[in-house]
C-alpha angles and dihedrals in degrees: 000000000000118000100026101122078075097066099085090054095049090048094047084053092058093044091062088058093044087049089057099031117023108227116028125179117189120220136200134158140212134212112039093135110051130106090230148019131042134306116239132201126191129198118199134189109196114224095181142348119300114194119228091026102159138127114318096229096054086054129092116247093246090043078058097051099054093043089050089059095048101047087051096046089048106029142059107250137188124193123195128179131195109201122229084251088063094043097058085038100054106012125252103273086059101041088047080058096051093054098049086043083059100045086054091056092052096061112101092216126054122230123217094213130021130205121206131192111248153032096287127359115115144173133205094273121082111266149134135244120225121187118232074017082161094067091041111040125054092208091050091046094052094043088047078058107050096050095039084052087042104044086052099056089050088055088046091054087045086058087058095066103029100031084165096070098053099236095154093058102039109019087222110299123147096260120144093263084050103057084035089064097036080052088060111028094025123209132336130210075247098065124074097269093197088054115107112239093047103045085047082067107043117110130211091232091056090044092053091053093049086053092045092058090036089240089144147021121255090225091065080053091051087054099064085058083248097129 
């Protein structure tokens, strides 16, 4: 496995926290860029050392895969999601919150101290927040993982059912391909409907048959700034 001289520094890192604290996890999210899907959020608690722990987005897809299975199959881990309709209703930051909130909640063991990738976010545990968490702590490293591996299976599964969009390629980031299919398609129930290349492009004829069939509330509407 690549990056897997760096192991013994990650986990050094973390050491330093479990010396202070007792139990850390370490959190971290993906997805709070895209146009559309959910934004997930995963909590681990590190039982032994995994080689080649390092940040998800410097990984192959098929490092990721094998990491994935063996953090789940040695660690305690929490996933949390926040849907796209949190997210328009309570904005991203919030809803990134939520999910990691709700991560925390699914581990069957309880940490005493989290650590979460990045300069802000926080949930209601003691913690610390570490910038490029991801390239310095093993636990945030193996949570940054398992929701980037989770969060692309979801958008793959999302491909199935809407090929036209291009879920599978580009997980539903904003990239060319992207806008070209939301122009001609236009937006999903799937897609962040407050975000704005894709409320640019709602129509009140589409909205009114979403209401019709009750595929969506009127307060996420609201929201767009539609109705």
């Amino acid at each position: 496995m690549r990056y897997t001289e760096y192991t013994d520094n990650l986990m050094r890192f973390d050491d330093e926290f479990r010396k202070k604290h007792g139990i850390i996890a370490g959190i971290d999210e993906a997805g709070r860029g895209p146009l559309a899907g959910p934004v997930v959020a995963a909590a681990v608690i590190l039982q032994r050392e995994i080689p080649g722990l390092y940040d998800s987005k410097s990984l192959s897809k098929k490092e990721r895969e094998f990491l994935f299975s063996e953090i789940l199959n040695s660690s305690i881990v929490g996933i949390g999601f926040a849907s796209e309709e949190e997210i328009d209703l309570f904005n991203i930051l919030k809803a990134t919150r939520l999910a990691m909130t709700r991560a925390v909640s699914r581990l069957s063991l309880h940490p005493d101290y989290v650590l979460i990738d990045g300069r802000s976010l926080s949930v209601n545990i003691r913690g610390t927040c570490i910038v490029s968490g991801d390239k310095k702590s093993a636990s945030i490293a193996a949570a940054s993982i398992i929701a980037k591996v989770t969060r692309d299976r979801i958008m793959e599964k999302l491909d199935e059912l809407f090929p036209y969009y291009g879920f599978n390629s580009h997980k539903g980031y904003g990239t060319q391909a992207h806008l070209e299919a939301l122009r001609k398609n236009g937006p999903s129930l799937w897609h962040r409907l407050t975000f704005k290349p894709v409320k640019e492009l709602l129509t009140r004829e589409k909205v009114s048959v979403w209401l019709k069939k009750g595929l969506v509330s009127e307060k996420r509407l609201f929201r767009t700034g539609i109705l």
